[in-house]
C-alpha positions as CSV (number, residue, x, y, z in Angstrom):
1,X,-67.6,31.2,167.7
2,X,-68.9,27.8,166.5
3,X,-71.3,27.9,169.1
4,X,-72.8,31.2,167.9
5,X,-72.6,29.9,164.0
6,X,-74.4,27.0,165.0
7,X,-77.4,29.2,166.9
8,X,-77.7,31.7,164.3
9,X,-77.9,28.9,161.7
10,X,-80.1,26.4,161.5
11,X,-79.1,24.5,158.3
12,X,-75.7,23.2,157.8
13,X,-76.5,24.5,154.2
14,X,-76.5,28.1,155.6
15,X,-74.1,27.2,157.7
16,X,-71.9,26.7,155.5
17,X,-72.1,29.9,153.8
18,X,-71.5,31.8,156.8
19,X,-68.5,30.0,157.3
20,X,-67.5,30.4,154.0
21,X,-68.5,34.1,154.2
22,X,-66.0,34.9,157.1
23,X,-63.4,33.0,155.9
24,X,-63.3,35.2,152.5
25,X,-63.6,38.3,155.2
């Protein structure tokens, strides 16, 4: 899972917000 967060983003800004993003869903 990291792994794939980490491809798909680039930024640790972005990052971030994915994480964020899945943890809400």
């Amino acid at each position: 899972m990291f792994e794939t967060i980490n491809v798909e983003t680039d930024t640790r800004g972005v990052a971030t917000l994915w994480l964020d993003r899945e943890a809400k869903h």
